[in-house]
C-alpha positions in Angstrom: 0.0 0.0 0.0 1.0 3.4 -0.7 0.0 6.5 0.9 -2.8 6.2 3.7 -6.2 4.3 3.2 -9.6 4.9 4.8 -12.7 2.8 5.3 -15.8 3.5 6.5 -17.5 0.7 9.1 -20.8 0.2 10.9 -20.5 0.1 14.9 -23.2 0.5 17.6 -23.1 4.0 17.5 -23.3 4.8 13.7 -21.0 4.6 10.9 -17.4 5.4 12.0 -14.1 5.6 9.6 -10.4 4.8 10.3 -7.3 6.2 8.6 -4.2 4.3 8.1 -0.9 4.1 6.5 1.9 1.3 6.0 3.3 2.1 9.6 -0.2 1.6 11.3 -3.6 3.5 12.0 -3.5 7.4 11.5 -6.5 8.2 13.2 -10.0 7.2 13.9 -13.1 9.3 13.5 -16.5 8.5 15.5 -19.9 9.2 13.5 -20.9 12.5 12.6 -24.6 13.3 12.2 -24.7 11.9 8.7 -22.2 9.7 7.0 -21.2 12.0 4.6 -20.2 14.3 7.6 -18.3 11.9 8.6 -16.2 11.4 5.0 -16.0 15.0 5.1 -14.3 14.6 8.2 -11.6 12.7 7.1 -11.1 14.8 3.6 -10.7 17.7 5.6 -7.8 16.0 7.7 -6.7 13.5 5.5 -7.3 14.7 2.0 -4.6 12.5 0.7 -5.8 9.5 2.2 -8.0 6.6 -0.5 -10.9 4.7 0.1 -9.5 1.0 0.3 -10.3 -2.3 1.9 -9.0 -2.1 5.3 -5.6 -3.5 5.9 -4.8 -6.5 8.6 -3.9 -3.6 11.5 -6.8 -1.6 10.8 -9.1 -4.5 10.4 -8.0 -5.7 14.0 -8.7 -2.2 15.5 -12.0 -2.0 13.1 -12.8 -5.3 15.4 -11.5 -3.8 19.1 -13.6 -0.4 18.2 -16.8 -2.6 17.4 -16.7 -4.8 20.4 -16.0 -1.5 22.6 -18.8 0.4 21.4 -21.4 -2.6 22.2 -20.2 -3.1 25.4 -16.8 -5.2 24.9 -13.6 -4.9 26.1 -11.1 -5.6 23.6 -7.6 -5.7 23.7 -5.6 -2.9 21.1 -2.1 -3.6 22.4 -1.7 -5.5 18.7 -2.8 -2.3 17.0 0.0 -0.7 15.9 -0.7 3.2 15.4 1.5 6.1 13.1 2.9 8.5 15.3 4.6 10.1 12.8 3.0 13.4 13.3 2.6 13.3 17.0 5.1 15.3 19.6 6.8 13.6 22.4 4.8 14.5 25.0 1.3 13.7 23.7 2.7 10.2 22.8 3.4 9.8 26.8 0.2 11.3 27.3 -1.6 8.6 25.1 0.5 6.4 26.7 -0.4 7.4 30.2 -4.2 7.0 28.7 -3.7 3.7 27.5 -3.1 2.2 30.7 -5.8 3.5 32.7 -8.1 0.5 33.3 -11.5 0.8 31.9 -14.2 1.9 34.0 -11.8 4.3 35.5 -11.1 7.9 35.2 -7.7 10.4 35.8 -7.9 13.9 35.5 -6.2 16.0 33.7 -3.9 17.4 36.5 -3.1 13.5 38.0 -2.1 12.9 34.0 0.4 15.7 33.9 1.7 14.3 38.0 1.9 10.7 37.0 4.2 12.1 33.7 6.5 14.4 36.5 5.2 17.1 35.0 2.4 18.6 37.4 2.1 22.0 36.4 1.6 21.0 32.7 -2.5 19.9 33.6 -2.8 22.6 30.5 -0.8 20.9 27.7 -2.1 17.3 29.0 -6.3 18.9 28.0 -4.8 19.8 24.3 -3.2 16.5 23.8 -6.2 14.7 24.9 -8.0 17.1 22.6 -5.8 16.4 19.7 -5.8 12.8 20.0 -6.6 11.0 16.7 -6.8 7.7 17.7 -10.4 7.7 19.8 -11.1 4.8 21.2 -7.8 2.8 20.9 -6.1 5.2 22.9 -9.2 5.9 25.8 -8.7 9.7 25.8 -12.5 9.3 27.5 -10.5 8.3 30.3 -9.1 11.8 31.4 -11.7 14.4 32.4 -11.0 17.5 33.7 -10.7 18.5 37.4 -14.6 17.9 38.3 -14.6 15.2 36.2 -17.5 16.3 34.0 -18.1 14.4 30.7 -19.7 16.6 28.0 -17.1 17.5 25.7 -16.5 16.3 22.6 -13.1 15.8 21.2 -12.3 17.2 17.7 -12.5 13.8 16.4 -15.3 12.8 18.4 -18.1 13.3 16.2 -21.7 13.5 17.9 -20.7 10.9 21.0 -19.7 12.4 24.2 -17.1 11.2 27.0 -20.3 10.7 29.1 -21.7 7.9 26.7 -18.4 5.9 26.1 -17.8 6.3 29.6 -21.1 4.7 30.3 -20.4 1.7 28.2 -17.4 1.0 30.2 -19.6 0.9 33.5 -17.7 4.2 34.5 -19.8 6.8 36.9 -18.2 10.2 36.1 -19.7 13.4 38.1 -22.8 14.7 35.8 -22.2 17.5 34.0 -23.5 21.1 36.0 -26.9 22.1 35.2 -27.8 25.7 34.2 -28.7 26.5 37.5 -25.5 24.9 38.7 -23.3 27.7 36.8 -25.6 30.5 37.2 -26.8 30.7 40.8 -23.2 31.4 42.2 -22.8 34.3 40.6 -26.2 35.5 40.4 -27.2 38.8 41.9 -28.8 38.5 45.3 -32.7 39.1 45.4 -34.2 41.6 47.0 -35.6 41.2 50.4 -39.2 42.3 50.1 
């Protein structure tokens, strides 16, 4: 193969794609609204890549992301992933993620502790939000500091950190309500 490939695949969720090239899988993008949303995706990042049949490595991850998304708990340590365009430190950050057991959460700030390098709870969120390889490397996993669950990664499509959290039997703290956010700062009523 030459260049990078992409396939489109149907999961629990909706249709999802995966990017590869001969060193191993480039990224993965959850389902947008619409499939073609989702293609457009990919273009957008990957405009070089070609719609192929899915090589052996992308066919086994094709298989882990499946079985996660209904439920499962498959094994990626055979997936072998291109980290060509990825710096040092995300790469120990997606490393970091990788080994938090499922149904378990960090936080961004015990990420950047566990990597001895505490004050850097900053740079840990933007790796985490740059990761292309949702789902094989569990980026769902690191929250921020009240652990709430509602945003989306870039890549995330229309599934939230809540929801794949959930199908890992993980309890994150709900996300705050309106009220939640407003009433601290509202203005006091007057007594009448």
């Amino acid at each position: 193969m030459v260049g990078r490939g992409y396939s489109i695949f149907d999961t629990a969720i909706g249709r999802c794609g995966i990017i590869w090239s001969g060193t191993g899988v480039v990224a993965v993008q959850l389902p947008e609204a619409r499939e073609i949303d989702t293609r457009r995706r990919i273009f957008q990042v990957h405009p070089e890549a070609r719609e192929q049949r899915p090589c052996e490595n992308a066919e086994l991850a094709i298989e882990g992301i499946t079985a996660l998304l209904q439920g499962g708990d498959p094994d990626f340590s055979e997936v072998s992933l291109d980290a060509g365009g990825v710096s040092g430190f995300n790469r120990r950050v997606y490393e970091f993620a990788c080994s938090i057991p499922r149904g378990e959460t960090r936080t961004y700030h015990e990420v950047a502790k566990a990597l001895g390098a505490s004050g850097a709870a900053h740079s840990v969120a933007q790796a985490i939000a740059k990761n292309p390889y949702m789902l094989i490397v569990p980026c769902h996993r690191v929250l921020e500091a009240g652990s709430y669950t509602d945003r989306l990664s870039p890549f995330g499509g229309v599934i939230s950190k809540r929801r794949l959290l959930a199908l890992e039997g993980a309890h994150p703290v709900a996300s705050k309500t309106l009220f939640e956010v407003l009433l601290p700062v509202a203005p006091p009523r007057p007594s009448t």
